[in-house]
C-alpha positions in Angstrom: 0.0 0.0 0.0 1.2 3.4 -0.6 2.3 5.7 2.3 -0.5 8.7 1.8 2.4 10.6 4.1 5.2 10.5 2.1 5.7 11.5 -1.5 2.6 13.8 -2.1 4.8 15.8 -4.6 5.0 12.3 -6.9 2.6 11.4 -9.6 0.5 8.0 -8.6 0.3 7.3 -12.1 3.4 6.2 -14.4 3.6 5.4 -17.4 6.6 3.8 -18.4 7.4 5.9 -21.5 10.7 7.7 -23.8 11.0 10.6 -21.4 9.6 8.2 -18.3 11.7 5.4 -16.4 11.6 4.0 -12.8 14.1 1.8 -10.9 14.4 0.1 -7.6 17.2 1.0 -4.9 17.8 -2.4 -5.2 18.8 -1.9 -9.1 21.1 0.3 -7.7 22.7 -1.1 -4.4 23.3 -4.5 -5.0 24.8 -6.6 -1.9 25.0 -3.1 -0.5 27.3 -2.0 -3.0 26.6 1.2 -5.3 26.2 -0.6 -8.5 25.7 2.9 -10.6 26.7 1.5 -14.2 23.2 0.8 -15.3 22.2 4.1 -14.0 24.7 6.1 -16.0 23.4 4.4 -18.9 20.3 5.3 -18.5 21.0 8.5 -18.0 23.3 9.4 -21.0 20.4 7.1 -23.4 17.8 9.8 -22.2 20.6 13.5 -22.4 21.6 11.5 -26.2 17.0 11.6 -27.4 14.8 14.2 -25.6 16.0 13.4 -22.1 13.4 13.1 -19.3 12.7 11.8 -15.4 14.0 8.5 -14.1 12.0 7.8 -10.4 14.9 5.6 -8.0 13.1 3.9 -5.0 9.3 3.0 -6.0 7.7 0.1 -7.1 5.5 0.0 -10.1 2.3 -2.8 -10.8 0.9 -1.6 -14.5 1.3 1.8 -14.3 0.2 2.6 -10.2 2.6 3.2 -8.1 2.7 0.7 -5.4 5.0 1.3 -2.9 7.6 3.8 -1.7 11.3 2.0 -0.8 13.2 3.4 2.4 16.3 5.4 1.6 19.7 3.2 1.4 22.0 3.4 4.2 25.1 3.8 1.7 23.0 5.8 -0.6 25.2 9.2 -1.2 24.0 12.7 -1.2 22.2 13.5 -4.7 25.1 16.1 -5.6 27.5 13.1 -4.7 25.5 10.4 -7.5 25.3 13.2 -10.3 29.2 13.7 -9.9 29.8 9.6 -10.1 27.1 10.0 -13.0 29.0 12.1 -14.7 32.5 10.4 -14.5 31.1 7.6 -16.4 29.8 9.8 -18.9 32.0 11.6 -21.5 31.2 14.7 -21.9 29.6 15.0 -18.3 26.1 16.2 -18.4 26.6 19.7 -16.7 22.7 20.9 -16.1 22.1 16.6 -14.5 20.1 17.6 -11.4 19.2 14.9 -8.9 17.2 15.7 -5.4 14.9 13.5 -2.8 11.2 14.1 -2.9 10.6 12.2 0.7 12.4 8.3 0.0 12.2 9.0 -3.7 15.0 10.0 -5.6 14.1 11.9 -8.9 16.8 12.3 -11.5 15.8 15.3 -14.4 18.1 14.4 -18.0 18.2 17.0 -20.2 18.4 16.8 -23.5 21.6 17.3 -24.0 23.0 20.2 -26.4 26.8 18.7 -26.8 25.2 15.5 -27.5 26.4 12.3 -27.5 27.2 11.2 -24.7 29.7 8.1 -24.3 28.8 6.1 -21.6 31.5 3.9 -19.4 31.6 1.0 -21.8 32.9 3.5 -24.3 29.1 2.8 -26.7 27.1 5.2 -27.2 23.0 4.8 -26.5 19.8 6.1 -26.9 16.1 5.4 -25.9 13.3 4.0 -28.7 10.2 3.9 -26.4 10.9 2.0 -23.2 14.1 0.6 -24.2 17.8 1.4 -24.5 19.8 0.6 -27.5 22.9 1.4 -29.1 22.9 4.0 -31.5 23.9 3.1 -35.2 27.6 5.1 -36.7 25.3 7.7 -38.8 23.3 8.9 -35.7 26.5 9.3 -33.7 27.9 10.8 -37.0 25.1 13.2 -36.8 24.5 14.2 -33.4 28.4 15.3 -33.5 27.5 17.3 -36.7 24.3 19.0 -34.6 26.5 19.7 -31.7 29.0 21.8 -33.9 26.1 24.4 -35.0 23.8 26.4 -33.2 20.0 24.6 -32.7 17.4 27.7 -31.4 14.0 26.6 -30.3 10.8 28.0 -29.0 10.5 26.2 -25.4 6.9 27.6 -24.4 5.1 30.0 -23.5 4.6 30.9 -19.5 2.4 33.0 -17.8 -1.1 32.1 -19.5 -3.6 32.9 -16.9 -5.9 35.3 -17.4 -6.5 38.7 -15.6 -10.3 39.9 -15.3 -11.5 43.1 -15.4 -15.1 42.9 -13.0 -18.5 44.8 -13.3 -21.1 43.8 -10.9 -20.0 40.0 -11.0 -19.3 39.8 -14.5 -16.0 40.2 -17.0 -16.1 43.0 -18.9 -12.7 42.4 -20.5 -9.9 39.5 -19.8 -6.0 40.4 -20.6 -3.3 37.4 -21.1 0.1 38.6 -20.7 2.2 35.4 -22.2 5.6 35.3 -22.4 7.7 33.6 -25.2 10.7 31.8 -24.1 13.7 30.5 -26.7 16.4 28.7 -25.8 20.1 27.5 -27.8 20.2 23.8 -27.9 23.2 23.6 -30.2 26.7 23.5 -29.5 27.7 27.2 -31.2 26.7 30.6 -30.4 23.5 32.1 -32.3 24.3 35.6 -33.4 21.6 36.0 -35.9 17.9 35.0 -35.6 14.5 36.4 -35.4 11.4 35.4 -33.8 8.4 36.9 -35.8 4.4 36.6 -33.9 1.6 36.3 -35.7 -1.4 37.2 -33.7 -5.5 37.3 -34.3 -6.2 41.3 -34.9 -9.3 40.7 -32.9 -7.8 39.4 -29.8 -4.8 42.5 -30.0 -4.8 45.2 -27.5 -4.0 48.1 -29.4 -3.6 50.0 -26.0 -0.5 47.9 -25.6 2.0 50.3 -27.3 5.2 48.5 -26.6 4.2 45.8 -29.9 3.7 48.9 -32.0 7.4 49.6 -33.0 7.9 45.6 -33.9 4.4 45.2 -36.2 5.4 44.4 -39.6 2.4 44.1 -41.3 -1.0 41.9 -41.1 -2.1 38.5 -43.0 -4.9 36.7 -42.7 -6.6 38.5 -40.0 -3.4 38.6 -38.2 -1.1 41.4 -36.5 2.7 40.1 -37.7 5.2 41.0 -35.0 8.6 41.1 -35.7 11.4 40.9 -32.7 15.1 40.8 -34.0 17.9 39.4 -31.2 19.7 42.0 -30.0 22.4 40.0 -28.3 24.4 36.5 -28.8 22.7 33.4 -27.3 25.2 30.7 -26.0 25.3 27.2 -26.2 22.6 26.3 -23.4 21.3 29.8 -23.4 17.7 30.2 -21.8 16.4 33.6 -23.1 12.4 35.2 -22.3 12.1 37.2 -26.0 8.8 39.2 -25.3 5.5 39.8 -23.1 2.6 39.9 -25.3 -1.2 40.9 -24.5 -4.2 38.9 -25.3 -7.1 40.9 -25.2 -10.8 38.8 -24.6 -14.3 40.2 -24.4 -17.7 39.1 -25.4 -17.0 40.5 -29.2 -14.2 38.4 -29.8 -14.6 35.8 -28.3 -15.6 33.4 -30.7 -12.1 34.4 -32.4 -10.5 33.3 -29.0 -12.4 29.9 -29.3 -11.3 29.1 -32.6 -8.1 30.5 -33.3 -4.2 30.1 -32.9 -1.0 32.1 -32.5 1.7 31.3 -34.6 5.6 31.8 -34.1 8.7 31.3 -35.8 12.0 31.2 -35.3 14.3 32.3 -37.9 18.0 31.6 -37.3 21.2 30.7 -39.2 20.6 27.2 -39.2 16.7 26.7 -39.3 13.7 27.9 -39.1 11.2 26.3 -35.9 7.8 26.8 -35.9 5.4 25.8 -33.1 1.2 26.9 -33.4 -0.7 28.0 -29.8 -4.2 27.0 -29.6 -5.9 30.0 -27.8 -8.8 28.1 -25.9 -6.3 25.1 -25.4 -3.3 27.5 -23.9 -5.3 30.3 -21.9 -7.4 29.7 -19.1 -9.2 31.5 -16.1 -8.6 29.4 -12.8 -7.6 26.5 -15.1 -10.6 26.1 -17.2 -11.4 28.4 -20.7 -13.4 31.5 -19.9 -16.9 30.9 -20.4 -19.0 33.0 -22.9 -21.5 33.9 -20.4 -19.5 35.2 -17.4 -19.5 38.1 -19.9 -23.6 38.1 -20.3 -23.5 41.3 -18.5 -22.3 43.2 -22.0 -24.7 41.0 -23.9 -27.8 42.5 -22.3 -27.3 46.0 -21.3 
């Protein structure tokens, strides 16, 4: 039975997945010896594909977590594994970050932007589904060519709850203020790229005068932003590009409901795109703003 004490922070449900893995402390500690071989294969499989969470110290039936193991005597501090990690892993992983959430011991992979990663048996590995296998001499070939270039990507958007303006109980306008977040994945600085916005004229705020300077012109019943990077992003870099405004009322609202936001990332190796459902992206306390909490402008 699970503890209902311990390891509230965990997910009850896994699913054994690419980005997903568990293990026992008894994978780990064999005959109380720290038997971390398997583990650093795991983890460099994982930095070498799209990284992910590996969960050390729970049992697993199906997908339900079934019980939480006790802590290891000889099990070292979390800073302590990710440096023994790492010295069976060439090039150490430097952004490997390991803590306890009560008995459990989460490990976080990145996807790693000097991939590959050699693990201790000098192979190189990577994770199809649930499993680990060895990775063929063209992917190795081309991972090292990745690593050499710069690799810019749009990593999300943040900050998508909405802020109501009130009138006797009801909205009578709700702003979004998103922020856009890129980040360098490759192994060379980016000097050169662009992130251009393109934006439903109906849900702009035209109040919001600090997209005026960047609006290069409109298609398809969208506002085109333009932002151009003013500084170098380095290998690894994590940058926030913008704040935006999403304006919602009762007039626009079925343009909220059915419509996107596109961006793209122009930069001297590629070109990422990535498309933002409105009504899937922006909520009000979690959920999509309803229609009729803005009745109040539909009657008077």
């Amino acid at each position: 039975m699970i503890n209902s004490d311990a390891n509230k922070a965990l997910p009850r449900i896994l699913k054994l997945s690419q980005r997903v893995d568990w293990r026992s402390y008894n994978d780990i500690f064999k005959s109380r010896q720290l038997n971390i071989d398997d583990l650093a294969k795991r983890v460099a499989a994982m930095a070498n594909t799209v990284g992910g969470i590996i969960y050390i110290g729970i049992q697993v039936k199906k997908t339900q977590v079934v019980t939480f193991e006790p802590i290891p005597e000889i099990c070292p501090t979390p800073q302590e594994l990710a440096h023994q990690i790492n010295q069976l892993i060439e090039p150490p992983i430097s952004n490997l970050n390991l803590y306890f959430i009560d008995s459990t011991l989460v490990v976080e992979v990145p996807q790693s932007p000097i991939r590959p990663h050699q693990s201790d048996n000098y192979r190189y590995y990577k994770r199809v589904g649930t499993k680990i296998m060895g990775m063929e001499e063209f992917e190795i070939r081309n991972l090292y060519f990745e690593s050499q270039q710069s690799k810019l990507q749009i990593v999300g958007i943040t900050n998508l709850q909405g802020i109501p303006m009130m009138s006797g109980g009801f909205f009578e306008q709700m702003k979004f203020y998103p922020r856009i977040h890129i980040q360098n994945m490759g192994g060379q600085v980016e000097r050169f790229y662009k992130v251009e916005i393109g934006i439903p004229s109906a849900l702009v705020d035209e109040t919001f005068t600090v997209l005026h300077k960047y609006l290069k012109g409109y298609e398809k019943d969208k506002n085109i932003y333009a932002i151009k990077g003013e500084d170098p992003l380095f290998q690894g870099e994590y940058k926030t590009l913008i704040e935006l405004v999403i304006k919602l009322d009762e007039s626009n609202y079925q343009v909220f409901i059915g419509s996107d936001i596109e961006i793209n990332l122009y930069s001297s190796q590629q070109v990422h795109r990535q498309t933002y459902a409105c009504s899937e992206w922006f909520h009000y306390q979690g959920q999509i703003p309803l229609q009729s909490a803005f009745v109040k402008k539909l009657t008077e």
